[in-house]
C-alpha positions in Angstrom: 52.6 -57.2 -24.4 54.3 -53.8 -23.4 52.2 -51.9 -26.1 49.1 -53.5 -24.7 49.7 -52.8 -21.3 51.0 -48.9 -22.7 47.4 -48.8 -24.5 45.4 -49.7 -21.7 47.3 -47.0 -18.8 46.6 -44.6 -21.8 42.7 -45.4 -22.1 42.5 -45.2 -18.0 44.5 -42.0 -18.1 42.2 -40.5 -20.8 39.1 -42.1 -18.7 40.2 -40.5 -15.2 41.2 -37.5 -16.9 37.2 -37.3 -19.2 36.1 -37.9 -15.7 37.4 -35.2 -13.5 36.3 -32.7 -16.2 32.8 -34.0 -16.5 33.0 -33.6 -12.8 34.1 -30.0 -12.4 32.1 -28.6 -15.3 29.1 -29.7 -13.5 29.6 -28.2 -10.0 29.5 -25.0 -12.0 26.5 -25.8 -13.5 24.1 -23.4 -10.9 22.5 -20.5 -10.7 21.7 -17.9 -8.0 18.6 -16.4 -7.1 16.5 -14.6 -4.4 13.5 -16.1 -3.5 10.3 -14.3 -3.6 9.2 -12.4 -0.8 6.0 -12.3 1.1 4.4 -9.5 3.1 1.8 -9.7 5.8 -1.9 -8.9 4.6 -4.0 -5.7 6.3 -6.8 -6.6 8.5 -9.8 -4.5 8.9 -9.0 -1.4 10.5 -5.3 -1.3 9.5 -3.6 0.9 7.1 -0.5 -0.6 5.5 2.1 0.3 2.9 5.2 -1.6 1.3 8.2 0.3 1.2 10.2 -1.3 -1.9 13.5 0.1 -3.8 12.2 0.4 -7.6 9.4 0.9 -9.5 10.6 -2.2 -11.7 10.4 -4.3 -8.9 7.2 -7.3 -9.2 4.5 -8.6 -7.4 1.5 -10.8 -7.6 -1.2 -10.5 -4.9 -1.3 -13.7 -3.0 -4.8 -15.3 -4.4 -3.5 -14.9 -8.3 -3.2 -18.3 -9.5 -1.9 -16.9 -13.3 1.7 -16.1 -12.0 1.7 -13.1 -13.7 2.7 -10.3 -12.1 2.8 -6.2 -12.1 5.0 -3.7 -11.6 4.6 -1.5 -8.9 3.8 2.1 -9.8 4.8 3.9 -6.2 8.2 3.4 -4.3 5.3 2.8 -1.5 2.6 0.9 -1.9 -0.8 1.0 -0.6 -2.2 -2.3 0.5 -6.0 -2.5 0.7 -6.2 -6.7 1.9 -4.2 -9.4 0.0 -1.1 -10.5 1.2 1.6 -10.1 -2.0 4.1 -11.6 -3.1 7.3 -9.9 -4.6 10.5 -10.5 -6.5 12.2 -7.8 -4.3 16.0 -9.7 -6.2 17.8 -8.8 -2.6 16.1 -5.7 -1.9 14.2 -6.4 1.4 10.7 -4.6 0.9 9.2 -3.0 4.6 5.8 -2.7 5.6 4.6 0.1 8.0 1.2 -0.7 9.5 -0.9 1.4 11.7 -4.1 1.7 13.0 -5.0 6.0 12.6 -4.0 7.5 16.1 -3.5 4.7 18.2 -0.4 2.3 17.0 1.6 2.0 14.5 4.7 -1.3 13.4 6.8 -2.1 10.9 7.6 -5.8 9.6 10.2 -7.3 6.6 8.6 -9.0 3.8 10.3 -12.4 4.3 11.3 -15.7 2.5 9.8 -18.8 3.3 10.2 -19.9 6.8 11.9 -23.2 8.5 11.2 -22.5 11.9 10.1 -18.9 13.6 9.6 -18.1 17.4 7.6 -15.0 18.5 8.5 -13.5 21.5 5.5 -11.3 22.0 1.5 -10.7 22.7 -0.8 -12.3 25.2 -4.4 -14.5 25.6 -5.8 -11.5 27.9 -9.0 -10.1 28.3 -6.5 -6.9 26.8 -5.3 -9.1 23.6 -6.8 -7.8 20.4 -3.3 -9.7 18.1 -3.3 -12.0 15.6 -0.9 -14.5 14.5 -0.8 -14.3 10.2 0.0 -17.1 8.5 0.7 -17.5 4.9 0.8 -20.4 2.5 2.3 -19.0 -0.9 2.8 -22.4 -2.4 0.7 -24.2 -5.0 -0.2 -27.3 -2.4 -1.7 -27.3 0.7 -0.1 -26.9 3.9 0.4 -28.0 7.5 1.7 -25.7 10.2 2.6 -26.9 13.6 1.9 -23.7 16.6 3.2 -24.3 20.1 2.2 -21.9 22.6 4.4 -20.7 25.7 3.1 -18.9 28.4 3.4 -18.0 32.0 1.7 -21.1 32.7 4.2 -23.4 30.8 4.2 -25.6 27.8 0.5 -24.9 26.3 -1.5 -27.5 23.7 -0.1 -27.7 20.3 -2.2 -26.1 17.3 -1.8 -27.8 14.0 -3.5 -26.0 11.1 -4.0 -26.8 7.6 -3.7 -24.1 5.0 -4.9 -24.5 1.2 -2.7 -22.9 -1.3 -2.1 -19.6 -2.2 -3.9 -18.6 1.0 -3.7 -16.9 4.6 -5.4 -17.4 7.8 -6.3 -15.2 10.9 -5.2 -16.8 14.5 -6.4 -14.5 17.3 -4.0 -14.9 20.2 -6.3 -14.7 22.8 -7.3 -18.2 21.5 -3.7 -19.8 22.0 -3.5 -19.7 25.5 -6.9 -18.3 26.9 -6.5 -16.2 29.8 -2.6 -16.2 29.7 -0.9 -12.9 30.1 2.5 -13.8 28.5 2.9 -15.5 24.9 6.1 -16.9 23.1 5.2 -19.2 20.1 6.8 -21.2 17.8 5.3 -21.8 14.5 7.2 -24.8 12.7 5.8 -25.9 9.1 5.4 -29.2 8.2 5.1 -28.9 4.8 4.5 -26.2 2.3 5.9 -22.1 1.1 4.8 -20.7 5.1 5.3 -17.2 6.3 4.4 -16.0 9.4 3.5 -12.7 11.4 2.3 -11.4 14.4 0.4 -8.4 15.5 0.6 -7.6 19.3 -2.4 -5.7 19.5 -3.6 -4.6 23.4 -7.0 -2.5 24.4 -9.7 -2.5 27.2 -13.2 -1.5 26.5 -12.7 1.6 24.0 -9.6 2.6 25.3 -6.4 1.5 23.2 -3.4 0.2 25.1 -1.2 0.1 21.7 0.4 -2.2 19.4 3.3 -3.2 17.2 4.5 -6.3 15.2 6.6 -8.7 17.0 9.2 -9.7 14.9 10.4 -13.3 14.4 13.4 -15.4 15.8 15.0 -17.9 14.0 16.0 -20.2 16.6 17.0 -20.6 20.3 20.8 -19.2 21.3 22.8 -19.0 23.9 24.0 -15.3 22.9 21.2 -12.9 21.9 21.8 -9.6 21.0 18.8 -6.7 21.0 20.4 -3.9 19.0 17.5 -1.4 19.4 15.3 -0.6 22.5 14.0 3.2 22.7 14.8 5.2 25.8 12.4 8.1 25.7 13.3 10.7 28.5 11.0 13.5 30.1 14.1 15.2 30.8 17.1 14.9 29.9 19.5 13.2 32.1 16.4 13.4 34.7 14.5 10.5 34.6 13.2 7.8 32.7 9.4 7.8 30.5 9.8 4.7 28.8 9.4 1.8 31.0 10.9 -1.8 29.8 9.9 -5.1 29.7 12.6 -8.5 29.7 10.2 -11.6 28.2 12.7 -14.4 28.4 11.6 -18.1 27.7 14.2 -21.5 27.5 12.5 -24.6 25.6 15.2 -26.6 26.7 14.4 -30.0 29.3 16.4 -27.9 32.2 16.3 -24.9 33.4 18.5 -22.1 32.6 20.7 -19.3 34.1 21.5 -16.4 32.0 22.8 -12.6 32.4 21.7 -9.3 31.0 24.4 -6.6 29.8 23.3 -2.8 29.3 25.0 -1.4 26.1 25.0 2.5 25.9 26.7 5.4 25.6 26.4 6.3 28.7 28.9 3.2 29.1 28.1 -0.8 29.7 26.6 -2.6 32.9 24.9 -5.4 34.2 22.1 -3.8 36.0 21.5 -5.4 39.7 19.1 -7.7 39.7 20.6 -9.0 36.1 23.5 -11.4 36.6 23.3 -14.9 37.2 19.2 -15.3 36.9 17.6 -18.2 37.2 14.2 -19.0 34.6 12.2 -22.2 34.9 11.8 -24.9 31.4 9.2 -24.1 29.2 7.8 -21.3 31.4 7.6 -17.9 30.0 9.0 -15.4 32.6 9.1 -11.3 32.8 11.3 -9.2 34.4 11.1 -5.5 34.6 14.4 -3.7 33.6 14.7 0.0 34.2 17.8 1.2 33.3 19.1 4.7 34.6 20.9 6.2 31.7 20.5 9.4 29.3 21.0 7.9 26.0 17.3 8.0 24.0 18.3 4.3 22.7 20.3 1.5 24.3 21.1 -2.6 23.3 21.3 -5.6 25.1 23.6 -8.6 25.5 22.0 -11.6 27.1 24.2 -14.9 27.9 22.9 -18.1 29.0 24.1 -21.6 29.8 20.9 -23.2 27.7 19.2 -21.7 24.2 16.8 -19.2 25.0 14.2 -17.0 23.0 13.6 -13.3 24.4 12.6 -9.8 23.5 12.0 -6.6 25.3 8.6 -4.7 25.1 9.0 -0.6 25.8 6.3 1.7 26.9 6.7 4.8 24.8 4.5 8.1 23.8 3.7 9.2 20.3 1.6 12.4 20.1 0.3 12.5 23.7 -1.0 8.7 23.1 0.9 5.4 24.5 2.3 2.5 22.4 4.5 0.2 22.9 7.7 -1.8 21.3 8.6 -5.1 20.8 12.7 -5.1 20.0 14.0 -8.6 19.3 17.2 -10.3 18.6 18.7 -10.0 15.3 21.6 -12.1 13.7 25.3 -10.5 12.7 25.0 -8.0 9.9 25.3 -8.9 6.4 25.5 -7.3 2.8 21.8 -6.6 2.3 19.5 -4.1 0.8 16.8 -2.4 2.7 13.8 -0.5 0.9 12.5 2.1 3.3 10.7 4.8 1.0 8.8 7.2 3.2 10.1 6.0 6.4 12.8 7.9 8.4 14.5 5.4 10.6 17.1 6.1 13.3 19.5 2.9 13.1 21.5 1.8 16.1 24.7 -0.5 15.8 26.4 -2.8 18.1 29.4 -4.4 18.4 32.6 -4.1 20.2 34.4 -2.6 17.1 31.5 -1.2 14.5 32.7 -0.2 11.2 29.5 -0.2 8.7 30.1 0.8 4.8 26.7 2.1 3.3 25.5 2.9 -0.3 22.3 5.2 0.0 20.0 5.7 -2.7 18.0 9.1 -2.5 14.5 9.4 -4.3 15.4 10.8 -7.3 18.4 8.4 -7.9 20.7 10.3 -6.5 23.8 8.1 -4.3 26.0 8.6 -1.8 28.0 6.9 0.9 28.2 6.6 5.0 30.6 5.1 7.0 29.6 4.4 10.2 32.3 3.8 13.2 32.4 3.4 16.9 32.6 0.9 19.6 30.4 -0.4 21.6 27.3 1.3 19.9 26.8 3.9 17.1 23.8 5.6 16.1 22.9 7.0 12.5 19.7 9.0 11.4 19.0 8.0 7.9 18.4 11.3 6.2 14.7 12.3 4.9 14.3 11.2 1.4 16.0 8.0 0.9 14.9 5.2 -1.1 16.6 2.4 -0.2 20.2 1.6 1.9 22.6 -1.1 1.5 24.9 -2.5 3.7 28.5 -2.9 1.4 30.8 -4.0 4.0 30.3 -4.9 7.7 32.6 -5.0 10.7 32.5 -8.4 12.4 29.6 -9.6 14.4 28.1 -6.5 14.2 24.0 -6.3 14.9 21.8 -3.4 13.7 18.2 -2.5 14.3 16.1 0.3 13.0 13.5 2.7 15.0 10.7 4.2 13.5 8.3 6.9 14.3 5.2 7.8 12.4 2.0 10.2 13.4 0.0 7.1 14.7 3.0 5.0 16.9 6.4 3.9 17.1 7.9 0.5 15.7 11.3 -1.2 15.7 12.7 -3.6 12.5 15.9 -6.1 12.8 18.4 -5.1 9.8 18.4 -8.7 8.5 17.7 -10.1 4.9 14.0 -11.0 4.2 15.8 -13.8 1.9 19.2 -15.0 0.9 21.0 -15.5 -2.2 20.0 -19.0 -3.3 21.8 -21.6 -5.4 19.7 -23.5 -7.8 21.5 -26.5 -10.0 20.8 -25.8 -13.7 20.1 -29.3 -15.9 22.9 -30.2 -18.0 22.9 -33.0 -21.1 24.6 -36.1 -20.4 25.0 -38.4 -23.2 24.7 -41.8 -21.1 20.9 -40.6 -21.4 20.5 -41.4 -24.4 23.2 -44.7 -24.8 22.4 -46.2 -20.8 
């Protein structure tokens, strides 16, 4: 009897023990990739080049149905039309868009999207924008597009896509005759990416222009890491003017406060503490901060989620554009292709202390450490390739101004996608004896 009862403890043993290493050996049983990337497509008019890290990076233009793809033969690329799709492997590719002499912007080619609000444009007579979206999946597609504007909650857009395609939304046709636009673009099903070109003129005369880059989601904390300050003289008086577009989708009102962060020192300019915004209504408020720094950020608390960005009237070559500088999330290790592009980056944080691996065309490397409190500016240096953020101080935020010949344009430092996890099949015996 004791041998029998020994035998079966032994089998239940050798069972639980069989079972606990089936169980580890299969949570290890993943891989880890980056998703594809998408970039925007170039409407008539528009010039537009990718910025990506290496000529062995891949891409497919959007249409191809063959999945094979081709190896880019310039660190930037030309785009004539297509939207493409590229296996950037955690480099974040950039596009720089402009139209000749009268604005330029810069976007990140992006993973597919969950949820994006735009902060940005208007249904004026002065709206030339677009909203882009992009279905890079082999099925069709459904995308849900809620306009916000001045005026409040406006009628819901839902707009089928067919695969491996893109369509045009002029903004003037969200919310017709509405000055001031936040949408949200949420798909219901299929690979969507979305964009949007804040594009302003009257008659022949152009007012500007410049992507508006995307949020993720309401927050109670936003912080705008980049806004551009230009000066007439220094320490004299303000050129840029600036722009607050603040909007909470919440059922209740909301009460937030706006913090200045320069280095001329941190304030909450009057006007700026304790302000009251309606639900669902988009609402502006003119901010005109009297510093000397040529770039400052933003800290904005609220007691309810809220969207925002800040627009800024600036000067390029005697002609005026303007920029749309939006919230970005904390910094993360992340890889940034930015090939013929010369952006000044501007940190945030209470303590910033910023490890970087630059790449030089040519393959040269090197290394910047970037400290400070409060905020810390770095110029990258002409002729880099690509830069990668190694090692980040906590909760940290980083965004990136750009000047070119035909405007100005602002990019969050954020990952166009994430490192994902993808189970790999494994053989299991009890598939073949059930």
């Amino acid at each position: 009897m004791r041998r029998a009862i020994a035998a079966i403890c032994g089998l239940a043993l050798t069972f639980a023990f069989a079972t606990a290493v089936s169980v580890t050996h299969k949570s290890s049983n993943y891989s880890e990739i980056y998703p594809p990337v998408v970039c925007p497509p170039t409407l008539s008019g528009l010039s537009s080049q990718i910025s990506i890290a290496s000529l062995q990076t891949r891409f497919q233009p959007l249409a191809s149905r063959s999945g094979k793809t081709t190896a880019f033969n310039s660190l930037r690329y030309l785009v004539s039309k297509d939207s493409l799709v590229v296996t950037a492997n955690g480099m974040t590719p950039v596009v720089w868009q402009a139209r000749a002499g009268k604005w330029a912007g810069g976007t990140l080619c992006s993973g597919p999207i969950n949820s994006q609000w735009f902060v940005g444009g208007s249904s004026d007579v002065t709206s030339q924008g677009n909203l882009l979206l992009v279905n890079s999946g082999l099925s069709d597609a459904i995308v849900d597009v809620q306009p916000f504007s001045e005026k409040g909650k406006r009628p819901l857009l839902s707009i089928n896509l067919i695969s491996k395609s893109s369509k045009v939304i002029p903004l003037d046709s969200l919310a017709t005759g509405d000055k001031s636009l936040s949408v949200h673009v949420v798909p219901r099903s299929g690979r969507i990416n979305a964009f949007m070109i804040d594009e302003r003129g009257t008659g022949l005369k152009a007012l500007g222009g410049d992507f508006v880059n995307p949020i993720s989601s309401p927050s109670n904390t936003l912080i705008i890491p980049a806004i551009p300050n230009q000066l007439l003289k220094t320490g004299k008086k303000n050129a840029s003017s600036h722009t607050l577009r603040i909007l909470t989708p919440a059922d209740v009102g909301a009460t937030f406060t706006l913090q200045i962060i320069s280095s001329d020192g941190s304030f909450v300019p009057v006007g700026f503490n304790s302000r009251s915004i309606s639900p669902g209504v988009v609402s502006e408020f003119e901010l005109s901060p009297q510093i000397t720094a040529n770039a400052f950020a933003v800290r904005i608390t609220s007691n309810e989620p809220i969207v925002a960005a800040i627009s800024s009237k600036v000067s390029v070559g005697g002609g005026s554009d303007f920029v749309w500088s939006v919230p970005t999330t904390p910094l993360v290790p992340m890889g940034l292709a930015i090939a013929g592009l010369s952006p000044v980056i501007i940190f945030t944080a209470d303590v910033i202390n910023v490890r970087i691996d630059i790449t030089y065309l040519g393959g040269k490397k090197s290394e910047k450490s970037v400290i400070g409190s409060d905020i810390a500016i770095w110029r990258v240096p002409n002729g880099v390739q690509a830069i990668s953020i190694i090692k980040s101080s906590a909760n940290t935020y980083a965004g990136a101004l750009v000047v070119s010949d035909s405007g100005y344009g602002y990019l969050p430092l954020t990952p166009g996608s994430l490192l994902t996890r993808v189970e790999v099949p494994h053989s299991n015996i009890r598939v073949l004896n059930p």
